[in-house]
C-alpha positions, 0 to 999 in steps of 0.5 A: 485819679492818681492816688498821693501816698500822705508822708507821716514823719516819725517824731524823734522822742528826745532819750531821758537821763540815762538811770546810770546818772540818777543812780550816780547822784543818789550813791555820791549822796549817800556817800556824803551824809555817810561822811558825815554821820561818821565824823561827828562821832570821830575825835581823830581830826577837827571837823564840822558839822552843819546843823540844818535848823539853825544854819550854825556851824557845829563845831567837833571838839577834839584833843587837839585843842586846848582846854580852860575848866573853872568848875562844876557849877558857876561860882564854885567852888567859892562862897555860891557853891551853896547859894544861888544867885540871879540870871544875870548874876551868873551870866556876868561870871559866865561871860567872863570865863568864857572872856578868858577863854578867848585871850588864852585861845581855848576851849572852854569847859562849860557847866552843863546845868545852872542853878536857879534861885528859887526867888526868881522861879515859880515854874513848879521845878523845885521841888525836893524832899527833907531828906535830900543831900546838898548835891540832890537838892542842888540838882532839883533847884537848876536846869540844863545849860542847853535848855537856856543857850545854844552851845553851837551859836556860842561856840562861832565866837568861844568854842565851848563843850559841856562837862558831861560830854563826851570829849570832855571826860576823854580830856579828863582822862588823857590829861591825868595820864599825862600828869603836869604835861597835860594839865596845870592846876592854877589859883590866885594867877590872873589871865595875863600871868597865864597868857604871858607864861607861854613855857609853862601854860601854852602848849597843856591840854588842860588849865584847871582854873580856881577863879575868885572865891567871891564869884567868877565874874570878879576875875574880870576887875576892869569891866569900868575900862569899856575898851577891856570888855571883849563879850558885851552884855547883849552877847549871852541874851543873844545867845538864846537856845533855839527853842526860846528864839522861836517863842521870841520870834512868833511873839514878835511877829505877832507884835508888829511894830512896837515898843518895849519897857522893863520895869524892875521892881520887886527886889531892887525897891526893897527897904529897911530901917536903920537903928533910928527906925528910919526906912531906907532903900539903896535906890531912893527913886526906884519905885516912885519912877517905876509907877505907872503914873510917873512912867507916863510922863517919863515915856510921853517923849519917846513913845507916841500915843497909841503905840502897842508898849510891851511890857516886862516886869518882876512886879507881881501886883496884878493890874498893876500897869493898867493906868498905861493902857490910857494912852498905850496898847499896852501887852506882856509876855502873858498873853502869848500863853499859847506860845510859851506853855509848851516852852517855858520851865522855868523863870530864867527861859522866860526871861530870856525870851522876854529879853529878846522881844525887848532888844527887837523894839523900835524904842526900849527903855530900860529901868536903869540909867547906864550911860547918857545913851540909854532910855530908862526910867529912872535916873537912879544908876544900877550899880550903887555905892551901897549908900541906904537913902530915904526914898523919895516920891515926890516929884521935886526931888 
């Protein structure tokens, strides 16, 4: 029998990368995130920076911007410097500097700590001794402007640095060496004055700015003319810091579809009698239309039974909005502890995640009227001529 000799074919394997390659891609990585940990500490040349957790483009500052200061803390020097007001109190003065910032093209320099007043906080921060100075007690009462907004987030639309950066004290100190070639101290000279003056102003390093004695915010007189408002009211709230964008954001996943009211009482329901002992409040329907039983007939055409309602509130009378939960799956930031302990310090941060679950509602009614578009729960405007009136609950009046 013939023998058949079996051809076995040799299988070609196909070579791997060769590890030069791999070792190329590594170098030229390393090369790259070297770059960059080493121009975010430059101030040779603008550059930026990606912060990978928030996807926001982080802004290097250097000399050759120019900058807008207008103190230390918001309000100050003026008559707040020794007083504390509201959250949106100081966000109305803050967006106005940071207003003026944007028509003069620069950068401005932003308090690095806000003050909270201590009505509007029972977080356990305030805490100071008798024996404190004015500065001490100032310091204990307040909070990082970081831990309340994301300077990077504002800083796509007002490039903005902190008054203990860095970058901040190099301005200090190379504008003082260039005497009244790199800085110009202004007072009483509106922001059209500066932009206008392009010889004196244009080309400073640094603007130190007095605003309004009375509060900042009254630099910008002609917020009534809507076409003048460059930064929105929503523009600060939307401004959040990462870690309250978060906390909203689990909050409102875990709301699903909903609605959302805020109901403010508190301080704006106060009242005081007049010399013939008369009691009078300067929103005569305030605190009829903010109880529960007027909010019901006031909503029942814009929230459907059932709907799950978030609530917030400065009432602090527990309970209080129970009578909703008859038609209503009604919810408040309380029960969402385990999100917020971790997070939350003080009021204001609160109260900033509180406003971001109200503007992620399907319908949010607010407790003021502002125009004819707005949902709110009384008709009573927010803005008041001052007139103390005889409250009114009646519901003919």
């Amino acid at each position: 029998m013939a023998s058949h000799k079996t051809k076995t074919k040799k299988h070609k394997h196909k070579p791997s990368p060769p590890s030069y390659l791999k070792l190329t891609t590594l170098i030229l990585t390393l090369l790259t995130l070297l770059f960059l940990f080493k121009n975010e500490f430059s101030f040779s040349t603008p550059k930026t920076l990606i912060n990978p957790k928030t996807l926001v483009i982080k802004k290097v500052h250097t000399l050759h911007e120019k900058y807008l200061y207008w103190g230390s803390r918001i309000d100050c020097p003026g008559k707040h410097c020794d007083s504390c007001e509201g959250l949106g109190h100081q966000e109305s003065s803050l967006r106005c500097a940071l207003e003026e910032a944007m028509v003069l093209n620069r950068t401005f320099v932003m308090p690095s700590r806000m003050c909270i007043n201590p009505i509007h906080n029972n977080k356990g921060i305030l805490h100071h001794s008798d024996g404190d100075s004015q500065d001490e007690r100032w310091a204990a009462n307040s909070c990082s402007m970081e831990s309340l907004y994301d300077v990077d987030l504002i800083s796509e639309t007002v490039p903005v640095i902190f008054d203990n950066s860095k970058i901040w004290f190099h301005v200090l100190s190379t504008s003082m060496k260039l005497g009244a070639q790199g800085v110009a101290h202004v007072k009483g000279v509106s922001r059209g004055d500066i932009k206008n003056d392009s010889r004196r102003y244009q080309n400073l390093l640094l603007v130190n700015r007095t605003a309004s004695p009375l509060s900042w915010f009254m630099e910008c007189k002609d917020r009534n003319n809507r076409s003048a408002i460059m930064l929105p009211y929503s523009f600060l709230p939307s401004m959040a810091s990462s870690k309250l964008r978060d906390a909203a954001d689990k909050i409102r996943a875990r709301l699903g579809d909903y609605d959302a009211i805020h109901v403010r009482r508190g301080d704006k329901i106060k009242t005081r009698k007049d010399r013939f002992g008369v009691v009078r409040t300067l929103h005569p329907h305030l605190d009829r239309d903010t109880r529960p039983e007027f909010i019901l007939g006031r909503i029942s055409k814009w929230v459907p039974p059932g709907r799950t309602l978030f609530i917030a509130s400065n009432e602090k009378t527990l309970g209080f909005f129970s009578p909703l939960s008859v038609r209503y799956n009604i919810v408040y930031s309380s029960n969402f502890s385990e999100v917020l302990d971790p997070v939350i310090e003080n009021n204001y941060q609160l109260f900033m995640v509180e406003r971001l679950i109200l503007m992620g509602a399907k319908t949010f009614i607010k407790t003021f009227k502002v125009d004819d578009t707005t949902l709110s729960l009384t008709d009573d405007p927010k803005k008041n001529s001052k007139a103390w009136q005889i409250p009114v609950y009646t519901i003919d009046e």
